[in-house]
N, CA, C, O and CB atoms as a CASP TS submission, in Angstrom:
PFRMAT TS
TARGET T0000
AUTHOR 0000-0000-0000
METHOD Language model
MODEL 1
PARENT N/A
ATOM      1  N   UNK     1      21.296  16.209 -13.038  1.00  0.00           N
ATOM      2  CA  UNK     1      20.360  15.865 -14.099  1.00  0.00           C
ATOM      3  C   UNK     1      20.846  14.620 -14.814  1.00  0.00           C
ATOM      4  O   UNK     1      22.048  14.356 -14.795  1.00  0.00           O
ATOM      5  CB  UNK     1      20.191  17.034 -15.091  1.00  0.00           C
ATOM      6  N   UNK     2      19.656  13.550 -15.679  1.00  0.00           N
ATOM      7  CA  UNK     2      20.394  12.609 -16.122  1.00  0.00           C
ATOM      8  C   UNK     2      20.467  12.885 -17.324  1.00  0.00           C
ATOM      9  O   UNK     2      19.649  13.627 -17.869  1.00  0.00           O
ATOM     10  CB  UNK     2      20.043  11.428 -15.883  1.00  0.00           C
ATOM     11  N   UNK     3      21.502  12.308 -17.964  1.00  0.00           N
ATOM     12  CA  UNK     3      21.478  12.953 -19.189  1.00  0.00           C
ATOM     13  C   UNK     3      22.060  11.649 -19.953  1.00  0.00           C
ATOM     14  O   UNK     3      22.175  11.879 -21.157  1.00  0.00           O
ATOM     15  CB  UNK     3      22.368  14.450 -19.272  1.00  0.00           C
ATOM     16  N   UNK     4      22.436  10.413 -19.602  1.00  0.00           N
ATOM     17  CA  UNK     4      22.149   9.591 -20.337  1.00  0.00           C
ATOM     18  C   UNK     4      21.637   8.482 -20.837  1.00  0.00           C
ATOM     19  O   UNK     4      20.701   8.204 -20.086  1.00  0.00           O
ATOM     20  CB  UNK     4      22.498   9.588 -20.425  1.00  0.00           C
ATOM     21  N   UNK     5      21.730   7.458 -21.912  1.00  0.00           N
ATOM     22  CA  UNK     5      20.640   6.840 -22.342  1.00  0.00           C
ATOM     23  C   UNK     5      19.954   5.624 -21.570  1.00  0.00           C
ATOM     24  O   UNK     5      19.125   4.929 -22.157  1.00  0.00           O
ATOM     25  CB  UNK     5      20.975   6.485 -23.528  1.00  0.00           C
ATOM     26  N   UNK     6      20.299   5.389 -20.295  1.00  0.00           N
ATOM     27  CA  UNK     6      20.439   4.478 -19.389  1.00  0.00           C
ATOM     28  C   UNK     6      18.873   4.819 -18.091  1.00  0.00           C
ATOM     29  O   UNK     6      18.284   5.788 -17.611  1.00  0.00           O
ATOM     30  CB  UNK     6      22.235   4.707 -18.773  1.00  0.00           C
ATOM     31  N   UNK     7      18.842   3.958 -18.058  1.00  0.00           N
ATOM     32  CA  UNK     7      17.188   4.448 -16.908  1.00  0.00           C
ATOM     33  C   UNK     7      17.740   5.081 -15.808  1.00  0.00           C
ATOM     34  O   UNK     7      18.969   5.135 -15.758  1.00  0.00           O
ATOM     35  CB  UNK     7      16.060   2.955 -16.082  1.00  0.00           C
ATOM     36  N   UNK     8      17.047   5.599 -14.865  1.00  0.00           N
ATOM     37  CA  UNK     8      17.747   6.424 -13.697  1.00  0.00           C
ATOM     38  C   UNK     8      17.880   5.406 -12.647  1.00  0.00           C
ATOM     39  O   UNK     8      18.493   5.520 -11.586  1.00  0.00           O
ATOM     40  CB  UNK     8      16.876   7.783 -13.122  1.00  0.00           C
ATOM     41  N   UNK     9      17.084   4.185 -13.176  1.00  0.00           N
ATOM     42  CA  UNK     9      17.507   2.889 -12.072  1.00  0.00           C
ATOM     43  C   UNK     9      18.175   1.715 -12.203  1.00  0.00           C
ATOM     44  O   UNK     9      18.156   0.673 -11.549  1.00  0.00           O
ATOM     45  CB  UNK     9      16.531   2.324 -11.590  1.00  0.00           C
ATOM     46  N   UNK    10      19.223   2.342 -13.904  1.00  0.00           N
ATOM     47  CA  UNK    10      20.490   1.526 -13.923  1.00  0.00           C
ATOM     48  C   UNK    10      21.126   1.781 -12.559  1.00  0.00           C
ATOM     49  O   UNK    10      21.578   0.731 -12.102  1.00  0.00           O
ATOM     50  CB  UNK    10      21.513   1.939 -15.163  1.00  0.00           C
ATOM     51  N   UNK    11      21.279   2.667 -11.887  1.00  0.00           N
ATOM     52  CA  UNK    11      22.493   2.650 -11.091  1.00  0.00           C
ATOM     53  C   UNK    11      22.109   1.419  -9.765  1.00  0.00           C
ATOM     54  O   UNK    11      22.880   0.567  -9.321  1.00  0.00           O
ATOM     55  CB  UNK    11      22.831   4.423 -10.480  1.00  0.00           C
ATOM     56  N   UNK    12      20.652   1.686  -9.349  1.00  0.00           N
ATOM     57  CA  UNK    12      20.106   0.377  -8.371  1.00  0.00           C
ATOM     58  C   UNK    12      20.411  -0.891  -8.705  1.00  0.00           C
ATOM     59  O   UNK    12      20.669  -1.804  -7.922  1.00  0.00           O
ATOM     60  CB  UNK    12      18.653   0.252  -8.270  1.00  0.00           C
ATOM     61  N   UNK    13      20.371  -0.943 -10.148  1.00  0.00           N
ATOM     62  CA  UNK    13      20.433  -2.194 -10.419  1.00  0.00           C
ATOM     63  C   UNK    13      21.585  -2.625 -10.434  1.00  0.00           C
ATOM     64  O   UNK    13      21.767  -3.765 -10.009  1.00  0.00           O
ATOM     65  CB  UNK    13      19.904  -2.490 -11.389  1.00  0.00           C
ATOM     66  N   UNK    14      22.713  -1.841 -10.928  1.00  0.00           N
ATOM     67  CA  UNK    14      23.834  -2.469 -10.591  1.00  0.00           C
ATOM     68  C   UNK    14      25.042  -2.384  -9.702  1.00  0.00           C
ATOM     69  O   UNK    14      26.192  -2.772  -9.907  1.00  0.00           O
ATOM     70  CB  UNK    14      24.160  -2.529 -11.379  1.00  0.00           C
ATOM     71  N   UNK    15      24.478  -1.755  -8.614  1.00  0.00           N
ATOM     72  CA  UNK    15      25.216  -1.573  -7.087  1.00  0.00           C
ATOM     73  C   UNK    15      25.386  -2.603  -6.426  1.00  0.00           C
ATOM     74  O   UNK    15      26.392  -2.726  -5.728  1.00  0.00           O
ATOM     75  CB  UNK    15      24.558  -0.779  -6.116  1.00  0.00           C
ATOM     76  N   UNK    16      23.969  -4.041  -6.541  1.00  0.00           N
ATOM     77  CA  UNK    16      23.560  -5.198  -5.944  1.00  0.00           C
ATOM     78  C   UNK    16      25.100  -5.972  -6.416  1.00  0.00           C
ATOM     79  O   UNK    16      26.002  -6.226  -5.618  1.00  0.00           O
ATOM     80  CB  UNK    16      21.908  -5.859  -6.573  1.00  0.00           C
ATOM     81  N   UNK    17      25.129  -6.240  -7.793  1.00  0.00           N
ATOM     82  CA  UNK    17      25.764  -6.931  -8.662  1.00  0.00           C
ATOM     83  C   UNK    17      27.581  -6.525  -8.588  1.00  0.00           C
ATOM     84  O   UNK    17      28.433  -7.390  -8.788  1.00  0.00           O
ATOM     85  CB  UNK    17      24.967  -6.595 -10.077  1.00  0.00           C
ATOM     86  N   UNK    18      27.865  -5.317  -8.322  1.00  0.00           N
ATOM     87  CA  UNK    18      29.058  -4.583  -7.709  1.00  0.00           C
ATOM     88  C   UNK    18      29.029  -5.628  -6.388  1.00  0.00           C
ATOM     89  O   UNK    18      29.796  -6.567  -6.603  1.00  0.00           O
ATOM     90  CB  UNK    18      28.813  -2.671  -7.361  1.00  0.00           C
ATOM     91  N   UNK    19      28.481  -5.710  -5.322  1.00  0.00           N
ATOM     92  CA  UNK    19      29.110  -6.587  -3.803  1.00  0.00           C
ATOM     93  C   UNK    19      28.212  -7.799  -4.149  1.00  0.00           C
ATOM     94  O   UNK    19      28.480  -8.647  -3.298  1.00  0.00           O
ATOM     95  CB  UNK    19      28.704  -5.763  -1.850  1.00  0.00           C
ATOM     96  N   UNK    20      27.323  -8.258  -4.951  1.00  0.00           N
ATOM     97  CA  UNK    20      26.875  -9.716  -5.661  1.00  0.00           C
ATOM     98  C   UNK    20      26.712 -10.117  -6.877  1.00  0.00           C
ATOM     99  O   UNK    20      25.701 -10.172  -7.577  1.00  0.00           O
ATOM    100  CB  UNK    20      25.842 -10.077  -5.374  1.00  0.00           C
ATOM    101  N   UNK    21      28.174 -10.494  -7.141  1.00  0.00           N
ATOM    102  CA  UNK    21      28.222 -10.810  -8.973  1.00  0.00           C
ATOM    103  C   UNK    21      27.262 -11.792  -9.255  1.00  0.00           C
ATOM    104  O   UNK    21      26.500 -11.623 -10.207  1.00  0.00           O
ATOM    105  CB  UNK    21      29.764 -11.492  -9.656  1.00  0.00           C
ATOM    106  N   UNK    22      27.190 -12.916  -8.469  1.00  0.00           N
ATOM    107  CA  UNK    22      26.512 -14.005  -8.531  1.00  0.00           C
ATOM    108  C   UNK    22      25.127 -13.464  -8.023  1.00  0.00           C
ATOM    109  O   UNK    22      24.553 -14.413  -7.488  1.00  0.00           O
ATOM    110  CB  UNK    22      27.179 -15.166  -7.748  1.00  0.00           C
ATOM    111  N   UNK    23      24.166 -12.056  -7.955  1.00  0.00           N
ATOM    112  CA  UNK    23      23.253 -11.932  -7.701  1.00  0.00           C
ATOM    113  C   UNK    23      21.742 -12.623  -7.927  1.00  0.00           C
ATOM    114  O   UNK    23      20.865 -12.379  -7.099  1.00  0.00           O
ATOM    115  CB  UNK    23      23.465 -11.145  -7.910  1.00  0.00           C
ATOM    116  N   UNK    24      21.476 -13.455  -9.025  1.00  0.00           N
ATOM    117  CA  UNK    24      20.399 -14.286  -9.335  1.00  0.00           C
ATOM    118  C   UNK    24      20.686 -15.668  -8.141  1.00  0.00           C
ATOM    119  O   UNK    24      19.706 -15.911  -7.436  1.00  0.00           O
ATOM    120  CB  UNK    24      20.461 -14.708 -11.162  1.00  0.00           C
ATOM    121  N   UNK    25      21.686 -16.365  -7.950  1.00  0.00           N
ATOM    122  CA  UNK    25      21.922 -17.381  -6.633  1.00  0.00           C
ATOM    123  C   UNK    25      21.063 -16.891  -5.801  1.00  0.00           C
ATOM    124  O   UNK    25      19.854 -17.090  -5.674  1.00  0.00           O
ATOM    125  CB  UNK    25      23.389 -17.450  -5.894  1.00  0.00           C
ATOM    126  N   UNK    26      21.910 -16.129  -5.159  1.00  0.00           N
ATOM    127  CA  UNK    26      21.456 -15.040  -4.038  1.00  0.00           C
ATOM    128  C   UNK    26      20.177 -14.978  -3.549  1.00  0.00           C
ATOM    129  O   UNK    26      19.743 -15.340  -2.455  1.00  0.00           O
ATOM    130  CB  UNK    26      21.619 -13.747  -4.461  1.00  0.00           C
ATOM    131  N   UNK    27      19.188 -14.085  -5.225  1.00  0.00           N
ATOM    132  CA  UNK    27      17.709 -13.844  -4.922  1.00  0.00           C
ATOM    133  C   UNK    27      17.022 -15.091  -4.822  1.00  0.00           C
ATOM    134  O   UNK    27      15.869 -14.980  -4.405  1.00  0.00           O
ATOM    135  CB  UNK    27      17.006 -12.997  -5.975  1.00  0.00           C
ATOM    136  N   UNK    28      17.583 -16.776  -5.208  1.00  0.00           N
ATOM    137  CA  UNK    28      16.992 -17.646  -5.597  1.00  0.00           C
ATOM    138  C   UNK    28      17.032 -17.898  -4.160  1.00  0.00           C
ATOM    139  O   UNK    28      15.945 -17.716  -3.612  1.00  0.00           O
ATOM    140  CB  UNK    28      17.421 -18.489  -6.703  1.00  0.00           C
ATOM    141  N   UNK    29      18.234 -18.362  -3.204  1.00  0.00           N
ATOM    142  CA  UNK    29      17.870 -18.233  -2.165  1.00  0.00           C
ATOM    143  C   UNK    29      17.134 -17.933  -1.211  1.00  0.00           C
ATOM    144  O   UNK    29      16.696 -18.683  -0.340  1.00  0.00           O
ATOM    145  CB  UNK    29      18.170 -18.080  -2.082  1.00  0.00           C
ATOM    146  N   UNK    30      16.876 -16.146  -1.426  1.00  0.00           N
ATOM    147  CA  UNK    30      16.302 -15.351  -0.569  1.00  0.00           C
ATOM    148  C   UNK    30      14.595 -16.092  -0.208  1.00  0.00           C
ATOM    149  O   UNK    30      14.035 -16.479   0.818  1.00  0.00           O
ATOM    150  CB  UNK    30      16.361 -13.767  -1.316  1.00  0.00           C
ATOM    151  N   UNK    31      14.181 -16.003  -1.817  1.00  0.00           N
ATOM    152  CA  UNK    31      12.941 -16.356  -2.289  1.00  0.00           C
ATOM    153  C   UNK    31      12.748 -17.893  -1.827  1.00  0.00           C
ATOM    154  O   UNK    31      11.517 -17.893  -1.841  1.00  0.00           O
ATOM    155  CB  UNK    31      12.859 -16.114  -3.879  1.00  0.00           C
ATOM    156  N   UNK    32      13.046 -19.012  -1.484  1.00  0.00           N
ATOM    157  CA  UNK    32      13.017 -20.028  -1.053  1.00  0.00           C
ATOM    158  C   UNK    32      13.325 -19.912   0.286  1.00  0.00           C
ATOM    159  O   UNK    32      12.584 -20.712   0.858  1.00  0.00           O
ATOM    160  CB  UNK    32      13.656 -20.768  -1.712  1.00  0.00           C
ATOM    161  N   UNK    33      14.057 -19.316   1.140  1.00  0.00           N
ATOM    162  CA  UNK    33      13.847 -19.143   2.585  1.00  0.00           C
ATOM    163  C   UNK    33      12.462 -18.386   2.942  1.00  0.00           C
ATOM    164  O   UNK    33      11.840 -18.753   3.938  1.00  0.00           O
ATOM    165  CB  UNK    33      15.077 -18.331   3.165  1.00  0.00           C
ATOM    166  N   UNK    34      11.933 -17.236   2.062  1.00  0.00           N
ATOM    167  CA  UNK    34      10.790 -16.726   2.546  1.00  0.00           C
ATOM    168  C   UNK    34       9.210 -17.915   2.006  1.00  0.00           C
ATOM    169  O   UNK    34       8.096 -17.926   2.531  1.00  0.00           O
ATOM    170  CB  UNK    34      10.820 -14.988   1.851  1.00  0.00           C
ATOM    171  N   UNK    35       9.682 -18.718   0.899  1.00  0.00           N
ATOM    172  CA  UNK    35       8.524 -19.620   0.525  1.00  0.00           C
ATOM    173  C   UNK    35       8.845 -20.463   2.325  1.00  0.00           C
ATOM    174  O   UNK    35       8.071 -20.350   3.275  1.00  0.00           O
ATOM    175  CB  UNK    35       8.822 -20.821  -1.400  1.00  0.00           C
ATOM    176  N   UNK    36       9.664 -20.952   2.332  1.00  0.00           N
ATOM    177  CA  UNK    36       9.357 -22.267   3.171  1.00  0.00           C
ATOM    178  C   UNK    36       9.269 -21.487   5.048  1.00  0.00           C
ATOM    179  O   UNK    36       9.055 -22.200   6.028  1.00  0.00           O
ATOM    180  CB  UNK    36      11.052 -23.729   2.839  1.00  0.00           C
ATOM    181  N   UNK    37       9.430 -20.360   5.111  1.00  0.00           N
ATOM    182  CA  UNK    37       8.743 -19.596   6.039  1.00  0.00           C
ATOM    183  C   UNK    37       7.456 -19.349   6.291  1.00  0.00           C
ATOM    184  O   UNK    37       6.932 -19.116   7.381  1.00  0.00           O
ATOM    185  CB  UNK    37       9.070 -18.701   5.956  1.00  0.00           C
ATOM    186  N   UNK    38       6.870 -19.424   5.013  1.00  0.00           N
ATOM    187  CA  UNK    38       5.346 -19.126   4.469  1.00  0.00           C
ATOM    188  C   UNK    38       4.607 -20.353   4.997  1.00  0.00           C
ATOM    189  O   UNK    38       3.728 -20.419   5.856  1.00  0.00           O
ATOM    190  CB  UNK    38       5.178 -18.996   2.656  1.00  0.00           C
ATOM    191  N   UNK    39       5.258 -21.429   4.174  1.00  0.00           N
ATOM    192  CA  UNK    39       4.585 -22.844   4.258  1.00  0.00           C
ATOM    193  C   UNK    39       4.689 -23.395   5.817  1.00  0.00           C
ATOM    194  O   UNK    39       3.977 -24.202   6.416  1.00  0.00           O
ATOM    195  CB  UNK    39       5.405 -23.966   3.161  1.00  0.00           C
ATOM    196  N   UNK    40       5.725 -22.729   6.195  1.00  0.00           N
ATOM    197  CA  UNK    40       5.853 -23.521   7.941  1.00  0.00           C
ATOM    198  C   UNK    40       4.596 -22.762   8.597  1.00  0.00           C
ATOM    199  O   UNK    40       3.769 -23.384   9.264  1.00  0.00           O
ATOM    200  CB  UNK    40       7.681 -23.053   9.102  1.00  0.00           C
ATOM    201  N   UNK    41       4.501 -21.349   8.361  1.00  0.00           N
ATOM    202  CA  UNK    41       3.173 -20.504   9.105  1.00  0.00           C
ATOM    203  C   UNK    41       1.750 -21.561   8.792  1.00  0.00           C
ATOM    204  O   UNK    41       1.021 -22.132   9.603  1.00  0.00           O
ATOM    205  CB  UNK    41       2.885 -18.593   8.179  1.00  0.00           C
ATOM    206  N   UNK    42       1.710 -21.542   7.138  1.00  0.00           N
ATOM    207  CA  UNK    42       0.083 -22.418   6.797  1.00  0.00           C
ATOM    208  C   UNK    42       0.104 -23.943   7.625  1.00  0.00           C
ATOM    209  O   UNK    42      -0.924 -24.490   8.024  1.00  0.00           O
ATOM    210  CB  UNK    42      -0.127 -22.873   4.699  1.00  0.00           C
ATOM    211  N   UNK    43       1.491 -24.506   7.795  1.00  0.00           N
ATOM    212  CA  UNK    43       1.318 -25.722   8.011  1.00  0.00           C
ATOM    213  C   UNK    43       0.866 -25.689  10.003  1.00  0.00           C
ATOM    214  O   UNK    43       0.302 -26.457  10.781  1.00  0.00           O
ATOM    215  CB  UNK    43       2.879 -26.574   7.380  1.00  0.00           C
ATOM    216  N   UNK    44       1.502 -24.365  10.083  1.00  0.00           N
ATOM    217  CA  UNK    44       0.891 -24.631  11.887  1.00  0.00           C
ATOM    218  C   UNK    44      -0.449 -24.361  11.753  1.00  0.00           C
ATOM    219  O   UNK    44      -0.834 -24.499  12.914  1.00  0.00           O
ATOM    220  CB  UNK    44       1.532 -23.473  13.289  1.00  0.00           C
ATOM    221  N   UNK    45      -1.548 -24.025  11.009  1.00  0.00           N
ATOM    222  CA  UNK    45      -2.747 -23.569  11.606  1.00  0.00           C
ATOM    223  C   UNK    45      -3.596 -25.096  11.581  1.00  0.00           C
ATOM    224  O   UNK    45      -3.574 -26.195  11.025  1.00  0.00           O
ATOM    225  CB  UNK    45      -3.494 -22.171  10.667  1.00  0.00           C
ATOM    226  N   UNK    46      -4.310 -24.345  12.552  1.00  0.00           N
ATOM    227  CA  UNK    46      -5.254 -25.551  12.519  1.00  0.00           C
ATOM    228  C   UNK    46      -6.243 -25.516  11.887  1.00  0.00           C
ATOM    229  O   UNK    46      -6.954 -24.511  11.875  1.00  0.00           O
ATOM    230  CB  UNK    46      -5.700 -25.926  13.556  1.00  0.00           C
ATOM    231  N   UNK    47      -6.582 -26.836  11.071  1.00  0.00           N
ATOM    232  CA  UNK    47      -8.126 -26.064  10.228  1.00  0.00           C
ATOM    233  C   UNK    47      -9.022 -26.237  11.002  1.00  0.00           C
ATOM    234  O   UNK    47     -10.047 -25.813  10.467  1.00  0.00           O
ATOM    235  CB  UNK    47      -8.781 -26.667   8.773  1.00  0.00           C
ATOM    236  N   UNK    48      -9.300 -26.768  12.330  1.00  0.00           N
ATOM    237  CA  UNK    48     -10.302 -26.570  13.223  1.00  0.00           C
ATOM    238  C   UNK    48     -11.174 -25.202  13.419  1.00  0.00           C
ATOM    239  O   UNK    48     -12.318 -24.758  13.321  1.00  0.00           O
ATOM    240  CB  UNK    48      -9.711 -26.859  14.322  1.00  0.00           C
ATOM    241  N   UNK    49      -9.838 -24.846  13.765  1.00  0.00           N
ATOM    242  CA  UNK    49      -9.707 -23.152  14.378  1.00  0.00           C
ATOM    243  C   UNK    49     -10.567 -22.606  13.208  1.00  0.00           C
ATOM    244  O   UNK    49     -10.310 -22.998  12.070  1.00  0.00           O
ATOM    245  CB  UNK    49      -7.817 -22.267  14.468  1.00  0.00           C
ATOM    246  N   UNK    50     -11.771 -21.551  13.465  1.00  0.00           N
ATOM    247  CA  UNK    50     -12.625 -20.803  12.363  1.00  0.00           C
ATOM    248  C   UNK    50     -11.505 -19.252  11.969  1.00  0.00           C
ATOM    249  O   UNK    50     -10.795 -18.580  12.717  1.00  0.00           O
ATOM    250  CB  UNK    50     -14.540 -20.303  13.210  1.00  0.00           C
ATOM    251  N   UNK    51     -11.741 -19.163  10.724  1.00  0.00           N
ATOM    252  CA  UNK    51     -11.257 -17.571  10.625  1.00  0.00           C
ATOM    253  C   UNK    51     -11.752 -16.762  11.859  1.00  0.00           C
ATOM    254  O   UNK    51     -12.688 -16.944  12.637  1.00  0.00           O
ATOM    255  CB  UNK    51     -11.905 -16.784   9.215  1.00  0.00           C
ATOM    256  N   UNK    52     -10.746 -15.759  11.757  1.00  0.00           N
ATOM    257  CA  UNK    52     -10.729 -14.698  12.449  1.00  0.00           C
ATOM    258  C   UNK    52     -10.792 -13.406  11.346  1.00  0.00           C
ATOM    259  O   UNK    52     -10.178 -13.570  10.291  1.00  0.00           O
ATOM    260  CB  UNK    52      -9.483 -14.779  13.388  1.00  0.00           C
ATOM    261  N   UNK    53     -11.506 -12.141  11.555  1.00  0.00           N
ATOM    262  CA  UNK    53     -11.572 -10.995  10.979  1.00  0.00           C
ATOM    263  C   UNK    53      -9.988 -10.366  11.224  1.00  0.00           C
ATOM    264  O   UNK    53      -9.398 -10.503  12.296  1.00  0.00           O
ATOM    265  CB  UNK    53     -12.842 -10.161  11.602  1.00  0.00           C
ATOM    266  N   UNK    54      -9.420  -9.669  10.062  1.00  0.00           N
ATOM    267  CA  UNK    54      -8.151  -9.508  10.118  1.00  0.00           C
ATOM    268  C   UNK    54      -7.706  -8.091  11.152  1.00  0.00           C
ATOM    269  O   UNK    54      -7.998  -6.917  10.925  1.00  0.00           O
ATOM    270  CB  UNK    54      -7.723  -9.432   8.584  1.00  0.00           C
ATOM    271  N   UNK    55      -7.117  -8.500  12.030  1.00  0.00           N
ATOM    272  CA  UNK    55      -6.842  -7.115  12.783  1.00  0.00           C
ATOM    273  C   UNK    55      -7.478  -7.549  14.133  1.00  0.00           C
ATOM    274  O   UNK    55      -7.231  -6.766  15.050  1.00  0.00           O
ATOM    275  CB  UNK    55      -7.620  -5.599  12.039  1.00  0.00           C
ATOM    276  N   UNK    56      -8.230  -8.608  14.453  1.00  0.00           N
ATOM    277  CA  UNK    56      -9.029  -9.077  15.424  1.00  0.00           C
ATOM    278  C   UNK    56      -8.296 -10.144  16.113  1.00  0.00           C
ATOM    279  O   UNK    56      -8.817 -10.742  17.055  1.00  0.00           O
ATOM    280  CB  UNK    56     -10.295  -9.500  14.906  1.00  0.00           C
TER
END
Protein backbone atom coordinates (compact mmCIF):
# COMPACT_ATOMS: atom_id res chain seq x y z
CA UNK A 1 0.00 0.00 0.00
CA UNK A 2 1.23 3.59 -0.54
CA UNK A 3 1.28 5.41 2.18
CA UNK A 4 3.28 8.30 1.34
CA UNK A 5 2.97 11.86 0.28
CA UNK A 6 4.65 11.26 -3.06
CA UNK A 7 2.51 10.09 -6.34
CA UNK A 8 2.69 6.34 -6.98
CA UNK A 9 4.64 7.48 -10.16
CA UNK A 10 7.40 9.14 -8.21
CA UNK A 11 9.13 5.93 -8.35
CA UNK A 12 8.90 5.87 -12.61
CA UNK A 13 10.01 8.98 -12.60
CA UNK A 14 12.95 8.62 -10.89
CA UNK A 15 14.43 5.18 -11.91
CA UNK A 16 15.13 7.02 -15.56
CA UNK A 17 17.25 9.71 -13.67
CA UNK A 18 19.01 6.83 -11.24
CA UNK A 19 20.94 5.25 -14.86
CA UNK A 20 20.25 9.09 -16.60
CA UNK A 21 21.19 11.96 -14.41
CA UNK A 22 21.48 14.05 -17.39
CA UNK A 23 17.90 12.74 -18.43
CA UNK A 24 16.35 16.03 -20.19
CA UNK A 25 19.78 15.75 -22.90
CA UNK A 26 18.78 12.41 -23.47
CA UNK A 27 14.86 13.03 -24.15
CA UNK A 28 16.03 16.13 -26.25
CA UNK A 29 17.83 13.81 -28.33
CA UNK A 30 15.41 11.08 -28.52
CA UNK A 31 12.74 13.66 -29.73
CA UNK A 32 14.94 15.12 -32.57
CA UNK A 33 15.99 11.70 -33.97
CA UNK A 34 12.21 10.77 -34.14
CA UNK A 35 11.33 14.58 -35.67
CA UNK A 36 13.96 14.18 -38.44
CA UNK A 37 12.73 10.46 -39.07
CA UNK A 38 9.31 11.99 -39.55
CA UNK A 39 10.51 14.70 -41.92
CA UNK A 40 12.73 12.18 -44.01
CA UNK A 41 9.23 9.90 -44.42
CA UNK A 42 7.11 13.45 -45.63
CA UNK A 43 10.08 14.45 -47.65
CA UNK A 44 10.03 10.98 -49.73
CA UNK A 45 6.40 11.21 -50.82
CA UNK A 46 5.51 12.32 -53.83
CA UNK A 47 2.87 14.91 -54.14
CA UNK A 48 1.98 13.46 -57.47
CA UNK A 49 1.00 10.28 -55.95
CA UNK A 50 -3.07 10.82 -54.83
CA UNK A 51 -3.95 9.73 -51.17
CA UNK A 52 -4.56 6.42 -50.43
CA UNK A 53 -7.46 5.27 -47.82
CA UNK A 54 -5.55 4.26 -44.66
CA UNK A 55 -5.08 0.49 -44.32
CA UNK A 56 -5.32 0.25 -48.26
Amino acid sequence: MHTSNESPNALAWATPHKYFPDLPPVLTAWCERQAKGHLAQLAAVDPADPPTEPGG
